[in-house]
Structure formats: structure tokens, C-alpha cells
TORKOL-4160 file (C-alpha; in steps of 0.2 Angstrom, whole numbers, padded with zeros to 4 digits, m for minus):
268
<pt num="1" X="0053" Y="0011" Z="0024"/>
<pt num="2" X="0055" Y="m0001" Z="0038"/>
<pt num="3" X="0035" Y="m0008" Z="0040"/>
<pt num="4" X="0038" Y="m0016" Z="0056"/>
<pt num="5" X="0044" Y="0002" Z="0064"/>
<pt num="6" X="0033" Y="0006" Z="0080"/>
<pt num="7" X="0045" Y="0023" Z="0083"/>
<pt num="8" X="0034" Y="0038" Z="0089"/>
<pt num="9" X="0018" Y="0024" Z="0093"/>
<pt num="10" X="0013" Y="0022" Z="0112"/>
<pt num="11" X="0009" Y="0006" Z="0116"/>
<pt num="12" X="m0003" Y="0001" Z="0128"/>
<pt num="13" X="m0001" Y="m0020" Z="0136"/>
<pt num="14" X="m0016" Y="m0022" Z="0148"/>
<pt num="15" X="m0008" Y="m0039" Z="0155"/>
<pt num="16" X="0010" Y="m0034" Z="0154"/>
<pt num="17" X="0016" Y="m0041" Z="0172"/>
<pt num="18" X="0010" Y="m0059" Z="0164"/>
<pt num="19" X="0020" Y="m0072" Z="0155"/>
<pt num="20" X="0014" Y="m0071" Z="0137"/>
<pt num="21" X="0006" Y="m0050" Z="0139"/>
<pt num="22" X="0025" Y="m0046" Z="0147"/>
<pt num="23" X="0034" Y="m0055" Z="0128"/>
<pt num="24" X="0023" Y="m0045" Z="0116"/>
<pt num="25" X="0028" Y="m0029" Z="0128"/>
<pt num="26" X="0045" Y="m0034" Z="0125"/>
<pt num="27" X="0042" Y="m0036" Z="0109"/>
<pt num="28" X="0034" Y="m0019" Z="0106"/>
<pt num="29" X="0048" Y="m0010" Z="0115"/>
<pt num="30" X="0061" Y="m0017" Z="0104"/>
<pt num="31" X="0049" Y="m0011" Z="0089"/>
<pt num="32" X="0053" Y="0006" Z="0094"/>
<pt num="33" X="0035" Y="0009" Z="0103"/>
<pt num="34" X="0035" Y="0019" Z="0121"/>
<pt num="35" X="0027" Y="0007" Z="0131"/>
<pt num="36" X="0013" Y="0008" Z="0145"/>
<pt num="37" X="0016" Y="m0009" Z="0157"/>
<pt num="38" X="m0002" Y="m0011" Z="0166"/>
<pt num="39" X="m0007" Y="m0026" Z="0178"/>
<pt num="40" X="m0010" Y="m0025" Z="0196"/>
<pt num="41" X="0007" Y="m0035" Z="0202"/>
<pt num="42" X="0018" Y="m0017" Z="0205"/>
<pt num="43" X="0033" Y="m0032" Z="0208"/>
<pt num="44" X="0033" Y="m0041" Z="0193"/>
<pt num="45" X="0028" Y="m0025" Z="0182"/>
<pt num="46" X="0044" Y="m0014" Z="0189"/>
<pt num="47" X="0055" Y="m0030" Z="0183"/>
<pt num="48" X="0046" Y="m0030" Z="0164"/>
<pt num="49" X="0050" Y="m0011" Z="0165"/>
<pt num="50" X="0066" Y="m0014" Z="0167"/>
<pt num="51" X="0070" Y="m0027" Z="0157"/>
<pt num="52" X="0062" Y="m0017" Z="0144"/>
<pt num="53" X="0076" Y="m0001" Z="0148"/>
<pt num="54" X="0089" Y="m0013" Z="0151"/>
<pt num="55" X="0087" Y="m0018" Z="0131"/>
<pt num="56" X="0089" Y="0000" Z="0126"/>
<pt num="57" X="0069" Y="0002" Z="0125"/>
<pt num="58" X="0058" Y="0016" Z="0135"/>
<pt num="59" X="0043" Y="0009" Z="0145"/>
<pt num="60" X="0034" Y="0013" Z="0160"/>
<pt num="61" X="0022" Y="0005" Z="0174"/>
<pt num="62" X="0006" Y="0009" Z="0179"/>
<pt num="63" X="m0005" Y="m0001" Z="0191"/>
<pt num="64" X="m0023" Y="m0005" Z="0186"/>
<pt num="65" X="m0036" Y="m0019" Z="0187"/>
<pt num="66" X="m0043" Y="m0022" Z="0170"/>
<pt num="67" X="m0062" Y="m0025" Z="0178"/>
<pt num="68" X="m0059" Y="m0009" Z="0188"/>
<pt num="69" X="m0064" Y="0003" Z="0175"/>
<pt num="70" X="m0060" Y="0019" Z="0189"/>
<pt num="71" X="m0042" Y="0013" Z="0188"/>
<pt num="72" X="m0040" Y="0010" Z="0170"/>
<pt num="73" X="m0045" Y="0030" Z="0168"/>
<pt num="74" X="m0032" Y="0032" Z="0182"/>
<pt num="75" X="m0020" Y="0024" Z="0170"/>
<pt num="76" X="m0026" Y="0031" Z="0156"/>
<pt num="77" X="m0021" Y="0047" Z="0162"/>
<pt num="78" X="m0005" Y="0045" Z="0170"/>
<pt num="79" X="0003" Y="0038" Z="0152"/>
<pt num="80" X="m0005" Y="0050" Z="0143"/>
<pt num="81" X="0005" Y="0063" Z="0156"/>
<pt num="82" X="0021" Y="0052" Z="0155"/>
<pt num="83" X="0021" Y="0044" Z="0135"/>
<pt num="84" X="0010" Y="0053" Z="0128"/>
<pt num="85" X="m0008" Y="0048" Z="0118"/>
<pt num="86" X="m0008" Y="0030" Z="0116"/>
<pt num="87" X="m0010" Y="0023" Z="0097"/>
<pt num="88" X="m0011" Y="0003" Z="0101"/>
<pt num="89" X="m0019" Y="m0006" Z="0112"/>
<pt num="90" X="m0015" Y="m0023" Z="0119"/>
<pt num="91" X="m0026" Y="m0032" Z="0129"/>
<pt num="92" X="m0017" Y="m0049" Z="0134"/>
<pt num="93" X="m0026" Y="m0050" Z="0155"/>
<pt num="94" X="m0035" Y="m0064" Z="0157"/>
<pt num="95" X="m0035" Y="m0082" Z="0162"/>
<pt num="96" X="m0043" Y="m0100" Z="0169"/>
<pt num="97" X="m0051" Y="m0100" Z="0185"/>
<pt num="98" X="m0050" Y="m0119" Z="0193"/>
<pt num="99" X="m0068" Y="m0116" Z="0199"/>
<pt num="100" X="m0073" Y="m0118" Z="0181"/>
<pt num="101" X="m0063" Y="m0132" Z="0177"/>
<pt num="102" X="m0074" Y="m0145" Z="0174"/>
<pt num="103" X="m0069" Y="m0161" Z="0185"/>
<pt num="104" X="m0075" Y="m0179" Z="0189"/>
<pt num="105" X="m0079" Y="m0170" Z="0205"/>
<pt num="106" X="m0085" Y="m0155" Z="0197"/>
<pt num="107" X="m0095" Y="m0158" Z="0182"/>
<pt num="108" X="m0103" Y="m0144" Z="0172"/>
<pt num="109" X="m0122" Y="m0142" Z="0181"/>
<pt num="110" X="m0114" Y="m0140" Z="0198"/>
<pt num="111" X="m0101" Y="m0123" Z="0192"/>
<pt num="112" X="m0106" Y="m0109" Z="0201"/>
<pt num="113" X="m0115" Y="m0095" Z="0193"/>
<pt num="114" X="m0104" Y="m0083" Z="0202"/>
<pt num="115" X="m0092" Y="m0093" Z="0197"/>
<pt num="116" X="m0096" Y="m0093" Z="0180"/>
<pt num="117" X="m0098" Y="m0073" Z="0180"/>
<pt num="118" X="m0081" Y="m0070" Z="0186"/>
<pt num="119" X="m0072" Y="m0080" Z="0173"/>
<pt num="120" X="m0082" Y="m0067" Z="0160"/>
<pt num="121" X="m0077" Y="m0054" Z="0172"/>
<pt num="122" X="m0059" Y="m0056" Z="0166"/>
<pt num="123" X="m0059" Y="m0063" Z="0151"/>
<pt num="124" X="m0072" Y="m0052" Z="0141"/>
<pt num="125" X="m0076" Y="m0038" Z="0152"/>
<pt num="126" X="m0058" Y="m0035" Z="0160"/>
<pt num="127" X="m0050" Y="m0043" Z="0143"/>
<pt num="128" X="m0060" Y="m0034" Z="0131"/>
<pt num="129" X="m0076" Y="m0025" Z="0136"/>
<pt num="130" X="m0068" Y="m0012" Z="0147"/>
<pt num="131" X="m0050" Y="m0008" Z="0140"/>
<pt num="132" X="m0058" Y="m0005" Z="0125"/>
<pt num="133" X="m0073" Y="0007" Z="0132"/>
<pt num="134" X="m0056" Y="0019" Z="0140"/>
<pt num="135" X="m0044" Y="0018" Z="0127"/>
<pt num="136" X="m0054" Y="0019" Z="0110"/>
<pt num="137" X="m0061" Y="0034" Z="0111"/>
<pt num="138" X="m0046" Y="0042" Z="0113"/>
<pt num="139" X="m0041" Y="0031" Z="0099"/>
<pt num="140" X="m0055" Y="0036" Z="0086"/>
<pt num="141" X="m0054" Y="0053" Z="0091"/>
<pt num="142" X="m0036" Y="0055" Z="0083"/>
<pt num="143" X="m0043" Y="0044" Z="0069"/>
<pt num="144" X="m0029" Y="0030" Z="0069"/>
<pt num="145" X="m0025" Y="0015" Z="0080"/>
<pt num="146" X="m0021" Y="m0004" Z="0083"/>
<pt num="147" X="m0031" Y="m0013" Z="0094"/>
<pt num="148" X="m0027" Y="m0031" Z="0096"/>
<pt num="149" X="m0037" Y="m0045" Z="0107"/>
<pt num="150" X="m0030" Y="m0060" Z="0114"/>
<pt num="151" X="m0040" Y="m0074" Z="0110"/>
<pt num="152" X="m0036" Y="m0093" Z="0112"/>
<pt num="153" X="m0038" Y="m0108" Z="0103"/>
<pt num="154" X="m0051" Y="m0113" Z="0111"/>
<pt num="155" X="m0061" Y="m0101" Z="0108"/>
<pt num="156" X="m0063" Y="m0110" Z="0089"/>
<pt num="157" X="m0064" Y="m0126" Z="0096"/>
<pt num="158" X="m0068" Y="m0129" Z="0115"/>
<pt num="159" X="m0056" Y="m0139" Z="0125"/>
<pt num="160" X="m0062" Y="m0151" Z="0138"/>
<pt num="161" X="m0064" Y="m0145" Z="0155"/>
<pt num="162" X="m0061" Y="m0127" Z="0152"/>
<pt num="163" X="m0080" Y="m0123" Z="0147"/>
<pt num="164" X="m0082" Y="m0104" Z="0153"/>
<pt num="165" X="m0065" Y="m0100" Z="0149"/>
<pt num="166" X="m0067" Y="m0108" Z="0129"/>
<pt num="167" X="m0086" Y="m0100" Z="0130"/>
<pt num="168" X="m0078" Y="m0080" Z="0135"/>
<pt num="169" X="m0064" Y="m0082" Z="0123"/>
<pt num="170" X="m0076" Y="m0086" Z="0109"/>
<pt num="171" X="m0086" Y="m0069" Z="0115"/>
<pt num="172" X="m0070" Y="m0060" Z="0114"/>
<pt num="173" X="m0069" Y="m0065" Z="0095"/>
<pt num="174" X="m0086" Y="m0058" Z="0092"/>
<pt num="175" X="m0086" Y="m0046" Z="0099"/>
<pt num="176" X="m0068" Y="m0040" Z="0091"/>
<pt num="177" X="m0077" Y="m0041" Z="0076"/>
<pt num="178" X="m0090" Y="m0028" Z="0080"/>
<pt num="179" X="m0079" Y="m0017" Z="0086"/>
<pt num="180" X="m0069" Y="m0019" Z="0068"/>
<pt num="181" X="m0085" Y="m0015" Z="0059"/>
<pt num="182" X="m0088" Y="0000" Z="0073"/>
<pt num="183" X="m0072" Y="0010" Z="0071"/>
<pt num="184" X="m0066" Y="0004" Z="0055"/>
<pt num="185" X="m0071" Y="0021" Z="0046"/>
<pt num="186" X="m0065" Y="0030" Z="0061"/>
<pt num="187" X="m0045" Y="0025" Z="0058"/>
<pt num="188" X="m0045" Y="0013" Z="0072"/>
<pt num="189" X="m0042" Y="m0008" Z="0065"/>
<pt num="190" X="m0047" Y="m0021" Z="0076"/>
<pt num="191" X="m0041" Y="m0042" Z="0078"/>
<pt num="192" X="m0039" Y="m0054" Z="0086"/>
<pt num="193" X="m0022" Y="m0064" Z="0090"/>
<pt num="194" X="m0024" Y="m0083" Z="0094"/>
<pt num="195" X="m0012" Y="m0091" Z="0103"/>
<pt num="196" X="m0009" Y="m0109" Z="0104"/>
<pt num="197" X="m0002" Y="m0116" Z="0120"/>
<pt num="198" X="0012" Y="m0109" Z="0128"/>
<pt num="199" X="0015" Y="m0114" Z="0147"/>
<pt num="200" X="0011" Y="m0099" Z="0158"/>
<pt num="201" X="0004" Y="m0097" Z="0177"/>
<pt num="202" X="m0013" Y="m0102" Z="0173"/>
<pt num="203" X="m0012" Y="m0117" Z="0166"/>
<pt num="204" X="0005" Y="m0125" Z="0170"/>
<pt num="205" X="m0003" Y="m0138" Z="0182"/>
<pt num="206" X="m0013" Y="m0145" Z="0169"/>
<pt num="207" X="0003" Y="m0147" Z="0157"/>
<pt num="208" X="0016" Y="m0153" Z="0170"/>
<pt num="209" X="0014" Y="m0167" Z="0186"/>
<pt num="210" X="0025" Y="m0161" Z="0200"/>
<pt num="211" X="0042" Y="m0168" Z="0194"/>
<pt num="212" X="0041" Y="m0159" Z="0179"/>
<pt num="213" X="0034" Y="m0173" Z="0166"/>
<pt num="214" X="0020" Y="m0171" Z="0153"/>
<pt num="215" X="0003" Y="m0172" Z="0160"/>
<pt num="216" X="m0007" Y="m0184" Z="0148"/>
<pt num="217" X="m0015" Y="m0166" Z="0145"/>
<pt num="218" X="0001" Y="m0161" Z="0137"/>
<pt num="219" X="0004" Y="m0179" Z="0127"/>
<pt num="220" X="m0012" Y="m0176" Z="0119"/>
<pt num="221" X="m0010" Y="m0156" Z="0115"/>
<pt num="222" X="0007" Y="m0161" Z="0107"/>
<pt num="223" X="m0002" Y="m0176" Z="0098"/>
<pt num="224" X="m0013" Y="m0163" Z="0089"/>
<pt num="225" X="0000" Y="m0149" Z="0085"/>
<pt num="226" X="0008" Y="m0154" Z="0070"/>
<pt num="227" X="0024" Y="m0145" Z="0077"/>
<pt num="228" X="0026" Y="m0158" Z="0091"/>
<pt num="229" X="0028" Y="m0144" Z="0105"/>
<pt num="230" X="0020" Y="m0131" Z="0114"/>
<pt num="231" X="0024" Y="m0113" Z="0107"/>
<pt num="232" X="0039" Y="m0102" Z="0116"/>
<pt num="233" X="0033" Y="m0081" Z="0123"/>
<pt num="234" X="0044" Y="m0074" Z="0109"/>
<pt num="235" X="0036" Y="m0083" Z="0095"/>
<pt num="236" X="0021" Y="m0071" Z="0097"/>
<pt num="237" X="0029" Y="m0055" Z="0096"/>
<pt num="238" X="0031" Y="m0055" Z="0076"/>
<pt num="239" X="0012" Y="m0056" Z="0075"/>
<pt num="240" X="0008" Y="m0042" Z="0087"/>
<pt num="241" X="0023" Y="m0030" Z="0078"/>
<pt num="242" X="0014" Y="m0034" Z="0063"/>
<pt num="243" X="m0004" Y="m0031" Z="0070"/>
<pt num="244" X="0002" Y="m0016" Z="0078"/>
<pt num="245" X="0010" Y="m0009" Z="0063"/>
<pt num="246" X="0000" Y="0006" Z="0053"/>
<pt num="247" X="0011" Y="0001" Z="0038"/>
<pt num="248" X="0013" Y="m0019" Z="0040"/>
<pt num="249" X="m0006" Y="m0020" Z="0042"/>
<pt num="250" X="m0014" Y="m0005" Z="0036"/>
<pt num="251" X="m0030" Y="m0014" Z="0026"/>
<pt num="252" X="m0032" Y="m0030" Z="0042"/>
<pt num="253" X="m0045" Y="m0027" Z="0053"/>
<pt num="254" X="m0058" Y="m0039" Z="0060"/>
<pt num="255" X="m0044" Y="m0052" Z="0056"/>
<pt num="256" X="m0039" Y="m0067" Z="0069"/>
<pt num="257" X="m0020" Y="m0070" Z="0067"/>
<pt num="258" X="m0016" Y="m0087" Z="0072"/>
<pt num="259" X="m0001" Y="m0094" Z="0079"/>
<pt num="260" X="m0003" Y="m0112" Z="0086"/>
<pt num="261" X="0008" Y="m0124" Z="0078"/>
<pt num="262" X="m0005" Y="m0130" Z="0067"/>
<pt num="263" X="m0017" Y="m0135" Z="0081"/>
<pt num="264" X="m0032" Y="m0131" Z="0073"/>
<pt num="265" X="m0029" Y="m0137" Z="0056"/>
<pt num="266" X="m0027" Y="m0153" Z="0064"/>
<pt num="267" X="m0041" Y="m0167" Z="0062"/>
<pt num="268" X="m0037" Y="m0184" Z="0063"/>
């Protein structure tokens, strides 16, 4: 019996067109899992699709807006129509909005509330919150299923600077918990996967100056990893086979997998 085979599952990656959401889709494919590609860059999910088939995998895109509940159902519908009923759930969309980045020129009293609201908006409403609301249901109703939240690092301890983005993530570890609790006894397991940090889109201005050298941002992040480096996409897709897997992980739910180099085992 292989336990890391996702044949027959239908894999759902809220975040697909992303950087770190497009290697666990990847990942899941070459698992064996159909795989739904949602996110709302048509562009960047057709190339993850076919990267995906181009490896011998089967996937399929469909556009959505994780804060848009309206398309999420749209979506929701069309893989069921073209994959079939989906059995895990990844929700990988989020992201840091420079608005809330605290700043020498921005310091935390003068973020704006809207501001504030929007960064919660995608990462625990659009991240968590409403994903989970469309797709769990169905999930409960056929009594088994994987859901797995991206959380962050920073969610455990908060960076500097990024205050609502460290604040929403630590929501979206709460609240993956209660959702553990809720539909534990209806065959549907719940965690939480934590990356450490791996350059993407969002926060490649903080890591590198414009000619490609460490910011001091990255000196110190590497200072406190005890691996001495920022993690690479593919590093992750062990942990969300594993998550995924009905057989792998059949008794873990409400558990946060953590995979940051040792980040936050590190004191002094």
C-alpha cells in the first residue's frame, strides 16, 4: 500500500496561479490527485495546467476570486462537472499588502481601517473563511476529506512590520482548529501548514535590493533559521502529500505542520 497515493482524490488549490499554492498543485498532481487550479490570473493558471499535463498529471483551471463567494460556487460547480467531487482542499491565496507594512513613514496608528480590513479580507476571509464555507459541506456530506490552511510563521511569532498580515495569519490558525473540532466526527480532518520563508511575489522587495543582494531583512531571517537559507517551493509538497493523504494522515487533524528551516525553534 503506497500512503502517499492521491489517485481517485480531487484536489482543490485556492492560490494555484501563485508561486508557493502553484508547487503544492504540482505536487498534488504528481500524487496521482485530479487537480482543480483556481486564482483569478486565467494567464498564469493555463501555464500551471499545463505544466501539470506536460508531467503526465490531469488538472484543470478554473477562474475565481477567493473573497468572491458568488465565483467560488461558480467554480465549485464547474470542477464537480469536469473532475468530479472534490476530497481536499487547499487554500494557499493570500498575501501582504504594503499598505499595512508598518514603516518609519507609516507607523502602526496611522494604517488605515480599510486598509486593515482588506488584508483580513484575503487572508482569513478569502484564505480560510469562505473556501471553507463552499467546499466543506460537500466535504462533510460524503464523510471524508483533507482540508489544509496555509498559515505562516508569523502567525506564531509576529514579524516586524508586517502587523495585520502576522495578526490574520494567527486567525487563520484559530480558526483551523475550530473547524478540526467541527467536522472531525464528520470524516473531514483539518491543519494548518506553515511555511517558513520562501521568496515569492509578495515579499521579494523586502528580501532582495534591486541588484539582487540580501536586503538586511534577509541577513537577519537567515541569521535566525538554523538552516542558513530561505526554503525552495518544492520543499513543501511532501507535507501537503502527507496532509492530503487519507492513509499517511488518517488520525491528524487540528495539527500545524511546520516547515521553516528551524525558524521557530530559534532563540538566541
Amino acid at each position: 500500500m503506497n500512503l502517499f497515493d492521491l489517485s481517485g482524490e480531487v484536489a482543490v488549490v485556492i492560490g494555484a496561479t501563485g508561486v508557493l499554492g502553484g508547487a503544492l498543485a504540482e505536487g498534488l498532481a504528481a500524487a496521482g490527485a485530479k487537480v482543480a487550479v483556481l486564482g483569478r490570473n486565467a494567464e498564469r493558471g493555463e501555464a500551471r495546467v499545463k505544466k501539470i499535463r506536460d508531467a503526465g498529471g490531469t488538472a484543470a483551471f478554473f477562474a475565481a476570486d477567493a473573497v468572491d463567494r458568488a465565483s467560488l460556487t461558480a467554480a465549485h460547480q464547474a470542477i464537480q462537472s469536469q473532475l468530479g467531487a472534490p476530497t481536499i482542499l487547499v487554500n494557499a491565496a493570500g498575501g501582504n499588502d504594503p499598505k499595512v507594512t508598518v514603516t518609519a513613514e507609516r507607523p502602526f496608528e496611522q494604517i488605515a481601517l480599510q486598509d486593515w480590513h482588506a488584508n483580513f479580507d484575503l487572508n482569513l476571509v478569502g484564505g480560510v473563511v469562505l473556501p471553507c464555507q463552499e467546499f466543506g459541506p460537500g466535504l462533510c456530506a460524503r464523510g471524508r476529506g483533507s482540508i489544509i490552511n496555509i498559515a505562516s510563521v508569523s502567525a506564531h511569532l509576529p514579524l516586524s512590520r508586517v502587523v495585520a498580515y502576522s495578526a490574520s495569519k494567527a486567525a487563520v490558525l484559530s480558526l483551523s482548529l475550530f473547524l478540526a473540532r467541527e467536522w472531525a466526527p464528520k470524516g473531514v480532518r483539518v491543519n494548518t501548514l506553515t511555511p517558513g520563508f520562501f521568496p515569492a511575489e509578495q515579499n521579494r522587495k523586502l528580501l532582495f535590493n534591486d541588484d539582487g543582494s540580501p536586503t538586511a531583512r534577509t541577513k537577519s531571517i537567515w541569521g535566525h533559521t538554523p538552516m542558513n537559507r530561505f526554503g525552495e517551493a518544492h520543499e513543501l509538497i511532501g507535507a501537503v502529500v502527507f496532509l492530503a493523504s487519507s492513509r499517511a494522515s488518517s488520525f491528524v487533524t487540528g495539527t500545524d505542520l511546520r516547515v521553516d528551516g528551524g525558524f521557530l525553534s530559534q532563540t538566541i
